[in-house]
N, C-alpha and C positions, 0 to 999 in steps of 0.2 A: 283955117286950121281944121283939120281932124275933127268929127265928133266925138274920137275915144282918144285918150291919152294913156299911156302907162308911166309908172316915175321905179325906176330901179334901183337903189341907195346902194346896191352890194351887187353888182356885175360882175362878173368872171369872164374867162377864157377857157373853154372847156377843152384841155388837150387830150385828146382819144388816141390809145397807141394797142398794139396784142403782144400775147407772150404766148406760147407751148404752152407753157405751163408758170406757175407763180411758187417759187419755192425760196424760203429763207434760206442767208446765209450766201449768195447765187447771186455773181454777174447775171441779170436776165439779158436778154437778144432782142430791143425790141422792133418790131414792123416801124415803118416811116408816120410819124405822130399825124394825125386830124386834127384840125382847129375849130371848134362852132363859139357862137355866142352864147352866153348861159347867165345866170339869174333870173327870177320867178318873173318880172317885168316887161323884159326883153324874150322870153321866150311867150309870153302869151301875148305881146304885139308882134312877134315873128308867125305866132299861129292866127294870126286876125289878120295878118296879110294874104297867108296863105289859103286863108278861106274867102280872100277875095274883099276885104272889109276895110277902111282908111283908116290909120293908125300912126301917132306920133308917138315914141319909146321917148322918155326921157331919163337921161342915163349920166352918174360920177364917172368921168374919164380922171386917172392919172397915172404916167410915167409910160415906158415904154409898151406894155399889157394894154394898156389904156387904148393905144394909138392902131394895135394889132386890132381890137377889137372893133376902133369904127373902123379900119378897112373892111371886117369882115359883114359888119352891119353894110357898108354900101355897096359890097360884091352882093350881098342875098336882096339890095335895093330895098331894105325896111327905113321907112323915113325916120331919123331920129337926132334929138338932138342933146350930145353931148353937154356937160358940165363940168369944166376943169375943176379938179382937187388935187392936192400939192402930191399928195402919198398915191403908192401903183395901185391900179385894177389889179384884182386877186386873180392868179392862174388854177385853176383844178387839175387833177389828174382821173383821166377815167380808163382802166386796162382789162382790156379785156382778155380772157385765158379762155384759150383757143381747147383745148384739153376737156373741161368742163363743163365750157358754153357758159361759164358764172361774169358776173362784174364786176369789180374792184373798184370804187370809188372816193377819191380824196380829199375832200372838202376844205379848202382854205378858209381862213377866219375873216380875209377880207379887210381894205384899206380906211385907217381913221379916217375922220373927219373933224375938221372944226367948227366952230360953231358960226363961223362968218357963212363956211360953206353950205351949212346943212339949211342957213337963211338965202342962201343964195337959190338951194335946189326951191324954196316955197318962192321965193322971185322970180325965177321963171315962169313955171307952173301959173303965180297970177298975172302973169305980162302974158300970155296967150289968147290973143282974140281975135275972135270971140272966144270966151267961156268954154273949151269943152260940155260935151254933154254926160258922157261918164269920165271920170279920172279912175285909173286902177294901180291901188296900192299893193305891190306885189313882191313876195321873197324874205328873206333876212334883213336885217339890220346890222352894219358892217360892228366891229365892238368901238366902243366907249361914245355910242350915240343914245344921244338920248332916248329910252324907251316909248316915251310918246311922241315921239319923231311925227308918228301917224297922224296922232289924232290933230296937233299941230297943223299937219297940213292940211287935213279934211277941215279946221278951223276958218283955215286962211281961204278957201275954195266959195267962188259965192255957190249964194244958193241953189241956183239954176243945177247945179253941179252936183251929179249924182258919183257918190264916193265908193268903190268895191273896194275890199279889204279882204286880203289873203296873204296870211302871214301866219305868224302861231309864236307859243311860248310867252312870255312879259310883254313882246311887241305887238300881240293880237288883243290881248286883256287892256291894256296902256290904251290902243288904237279903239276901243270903243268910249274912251272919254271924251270922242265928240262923238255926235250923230252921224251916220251912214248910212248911206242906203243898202247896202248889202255886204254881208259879213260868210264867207263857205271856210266854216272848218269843218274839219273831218271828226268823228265818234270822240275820238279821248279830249283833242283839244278844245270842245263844245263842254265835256266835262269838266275841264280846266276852268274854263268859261262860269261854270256852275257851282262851282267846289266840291263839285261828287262825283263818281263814279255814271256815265251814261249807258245804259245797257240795251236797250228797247227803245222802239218806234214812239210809245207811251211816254217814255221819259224825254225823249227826242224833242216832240212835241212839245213837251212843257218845259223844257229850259227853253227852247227858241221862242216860245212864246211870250215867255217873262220876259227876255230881252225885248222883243217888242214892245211886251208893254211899258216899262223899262224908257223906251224912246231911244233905246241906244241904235237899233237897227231898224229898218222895215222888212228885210228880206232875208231869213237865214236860208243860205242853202248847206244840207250837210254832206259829205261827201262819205260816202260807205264804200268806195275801194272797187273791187270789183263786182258790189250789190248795187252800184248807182249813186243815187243821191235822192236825199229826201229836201222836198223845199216848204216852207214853214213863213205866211204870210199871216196877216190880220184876218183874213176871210178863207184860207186856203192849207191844208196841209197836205201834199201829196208824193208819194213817191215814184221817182223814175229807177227803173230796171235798167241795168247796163245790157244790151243785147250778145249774145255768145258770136265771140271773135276768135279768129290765129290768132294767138299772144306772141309777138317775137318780143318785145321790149318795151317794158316798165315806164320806161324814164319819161318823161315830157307829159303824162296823160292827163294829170290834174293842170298844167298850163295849158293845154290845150282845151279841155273842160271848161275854163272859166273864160276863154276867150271867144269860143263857141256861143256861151250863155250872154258875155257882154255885147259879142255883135248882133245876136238874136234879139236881143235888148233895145242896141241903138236903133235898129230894123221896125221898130214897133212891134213886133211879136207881143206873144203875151207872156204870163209869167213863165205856164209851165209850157207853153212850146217853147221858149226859150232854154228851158232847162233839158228837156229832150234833147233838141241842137245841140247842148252844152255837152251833155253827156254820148251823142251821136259822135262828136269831134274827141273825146276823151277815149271813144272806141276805137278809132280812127286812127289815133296814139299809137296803140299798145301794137298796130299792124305794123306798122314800122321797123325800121333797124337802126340801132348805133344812137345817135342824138337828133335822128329825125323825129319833127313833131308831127300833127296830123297831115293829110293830103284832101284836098278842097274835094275831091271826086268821091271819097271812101265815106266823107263825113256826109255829103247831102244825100250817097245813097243808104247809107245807115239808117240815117233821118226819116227817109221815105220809106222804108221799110216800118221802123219803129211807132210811122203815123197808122 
């Protein structure tokens, strides 16, 4: 198997379609829809492919949604393996308004689960061998799942198994009641994390630090948006600068970022070339169109650049 796994509890169907214009009230007209894969899992082992890196996605399949999206996981050839659950994979809507150049984005709430299933997603995951070497905990949590869904599974993971966490809200806080190896929130929900207010490098510092000490994590990385990311070890706090890109689109750059950082990871790299890589591929991102994620070409010469 893979040395990197991903598990995606809340998948989607990302349907991309454009308008003129978006106006209430208005039959809109729209272009022939697009289909991509989507959830925080599945899209950062579609970007660990594409940078060339070996990658198992593990992912809830149910109902007809379900079935559209492993076609479209085996047309882009990302290796993954499905997990039936009784209720549909959530469909999104993404429209774009041709008029503005803006994005409209519809976020589904995503298909229950039970609780046989949610034992069945930690039953796969420990029937894979060998062991993964990173497991990456990515995205939402579909509703009426348990909140420490996470930490549950980084429980159940032996130790050999370095656990990333990227998620946010009660599933991120819940997901540190077990140990991780690496935890990237972004500025507020590090606050969250802290029950204050995070404003500065200084303050940065010292929550991520406390978690370490803490034993909740060994590795925060924090994600600052278009400032980079600051990364916050035992012996180490450093930050990376995002380097000046074309921005055509938003979307995918934080997946992209952490799967940059995880394969640089599996690689032996070290922490913070790792996190360079990471954030090279999150630049990578933003050059793109529509729901494409990084391009393996743009991300290693960013990198070389940024060295």
């Amino acid at each position: 198997m893979p040395r990197i796994v991903t598990l995606t509890l809340n998948p989607a169907v990302d349907k991309n379609c454009e308008v003129q214009q978006v106006v209430a009230e208005r039959k809109l007209r729209c272009e022939e829809p697009e289909y991509h894969p989507g959830g925080g899992g599945l899209n950062v082992a579609r970007a660990i492919a594409e940078l060339g890196g070996d990658v198992a996605a593990c992912w809830t399949c149910g109902g007809r949604i379900g079935q559209l999206l492993r076609h479209l996981l085996d047309g882009e050839g990302v290796n993954h393996i499905p997990i039936d659950i009784e209720a549909h994979t959530r469909e999104n809507l993404i429209v774009h308004e041709r008029s503005s150049d803006l994005q409209y984005r519809f976020g589904m709430p995503g298909a229950t689960m039970r609780p046989d299933e949610m034992q069945a997603c930690i039953d796969v995951l420990r029937a894979i061998a060998p062991p993964p070497e990173y497991l990456m905990l990515s995205g939402s949590l579909p509703p009426g799942v348990d909140e420490a869904l996470c930490a549950q599974v980084a429980q159940a993971m032996p130790s050999s198994c370095r656990v990333v966490l990227d998620t946010s809200k009660p599933p991120l806080q819940r997901g540190l009641d077990a140990p991780v190896y690496l935890v990237k929130p972004n500025v507020r929900e590090l606050g969250q994390l802290a029950g204050r207010e995070v404003e500065d490098d200084s303050q940065i510092r010292n929550v991520a630090r406390s978690l370490i000490e803490q034993a909740k994590v060994e590795v925060v990385v924090t994600s600052l948006g278009s400032g980079g990311a600051v990364l916050t070890a035992a012996e180490e706090h450093r930050h990376v600068r995002e380097p000046t890109v074309s921005i055509r689109n938003k979307v995918g750059a934080g997946d992209s970022m952490v799967a940059g950082l995880v394969l640089a990871l599996s690689q032996g790299r070290h922490l913070i070339d790792a996190l360079r890589f990471g954030v090279a591929a999150g630049s990578a991102a933003v050059m793109t169109g529509g729901t494409e994620l990084c391009r393996r070409e743009d991300a290693e010469r960013i990198f070389r650049e940024m060295e």
